[in-house]
N, C-alpha and C positions, 0 to 999 in steps of 0.2 A: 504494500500500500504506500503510497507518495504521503500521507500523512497519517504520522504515529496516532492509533486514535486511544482513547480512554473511555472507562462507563461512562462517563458522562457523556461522550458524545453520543448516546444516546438516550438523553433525556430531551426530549423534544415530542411533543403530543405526538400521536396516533389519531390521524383524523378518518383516514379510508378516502371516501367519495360521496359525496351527494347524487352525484351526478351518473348517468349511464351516458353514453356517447349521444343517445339521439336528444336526452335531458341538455347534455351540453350545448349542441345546436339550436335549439329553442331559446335557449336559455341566452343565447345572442352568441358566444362564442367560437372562434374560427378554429379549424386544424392548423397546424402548425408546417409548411411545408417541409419536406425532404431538409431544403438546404437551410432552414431556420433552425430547424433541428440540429444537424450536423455543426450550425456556428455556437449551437449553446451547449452543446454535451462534449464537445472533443476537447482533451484533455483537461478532465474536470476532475474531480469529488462530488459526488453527490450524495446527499442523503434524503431518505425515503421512506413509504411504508406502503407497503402490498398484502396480500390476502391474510386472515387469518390472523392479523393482529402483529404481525411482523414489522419491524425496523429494520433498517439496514445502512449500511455505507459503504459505495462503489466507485471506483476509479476506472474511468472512462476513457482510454488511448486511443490520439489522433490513428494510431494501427491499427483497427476495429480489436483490441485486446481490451479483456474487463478484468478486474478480479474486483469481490467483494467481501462482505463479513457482515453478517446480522446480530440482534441483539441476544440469538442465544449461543451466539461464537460459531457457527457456521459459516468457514471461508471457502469460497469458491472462485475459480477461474472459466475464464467464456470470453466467445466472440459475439461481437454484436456489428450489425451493417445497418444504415440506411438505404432504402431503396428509392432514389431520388426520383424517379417515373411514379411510384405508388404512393411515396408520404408516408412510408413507413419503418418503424424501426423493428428490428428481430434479433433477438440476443438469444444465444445457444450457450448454457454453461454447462460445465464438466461434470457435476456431480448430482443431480436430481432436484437442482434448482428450475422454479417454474420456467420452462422457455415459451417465449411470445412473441407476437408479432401484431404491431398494436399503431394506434394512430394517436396521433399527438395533441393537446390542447395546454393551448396557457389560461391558466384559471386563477384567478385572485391570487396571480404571482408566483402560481404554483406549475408544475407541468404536468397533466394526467392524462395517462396513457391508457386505451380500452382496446378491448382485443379485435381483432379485423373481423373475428367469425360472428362473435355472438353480442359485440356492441358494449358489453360489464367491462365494467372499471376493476385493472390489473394491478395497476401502480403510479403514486405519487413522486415525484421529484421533489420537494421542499428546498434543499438547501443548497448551494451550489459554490463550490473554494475552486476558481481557476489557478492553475500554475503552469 
């Protein structure tokens, strides 16, 4: 991981989603293209929360290379690509972490990601440390 992290860094709510993709839409919000994507996630930190009450913090390489670490010490490594024709992103990790393939929205400063097939909300981006 590009930054040493501590328990604390994950103490930050657990929000989930309000929203379902097509909620989001109504609700005035645009997807976020391929290459908007691509300038906000390549070589970041991000911190997050996905299904199931889960926390996490991921390091995102301009290489499509991830590794991560959740709040119950679960570290994983995975590739992830956007698909700049589709506006999607797809991350494949090594060990039995959920892989997806999800479209993008900026939401009250947040990024939520919903899956292509069934429209439910996968995962939040919250925090974001470029280096």
């Amino acid at each position: 991981m590009k930054n040493e992290l501590k328990t604390t860094d994950f103490d930050f709510e657990y929000t989930g989603s309000n929203f379902t993709e097509k909620d989001a839409t109504e609700n005035g919000f645009n997807q976020l293209t391929g290459k908007e994507l691509l300038s906000k996630i390549s070589n970041i930190t991000v911190f997050g929360d996905y299904l199931m009450g889960y926390k996490y913090v991921t390091d995102f390489y301009k290489n499509g290379n991830a590794e991560g670490i959740n709040n119950v010490g679960s570290h994983n490594l995975g590739k992830w690509v956007i698909d700049l024709k589709e506006n999607t992103l797809s991350i494949k990790w090594n060990n039995g972490w959920f892989e997806t393939i999800t479209r993008a929205y900026e939401i009250n400063g947040n990024i939520e990601f919903y899956d292509i097939e069934t429209g439910n909300w996968r995962t939040t981006f919250k925090k974001f440390i470029p280096w």
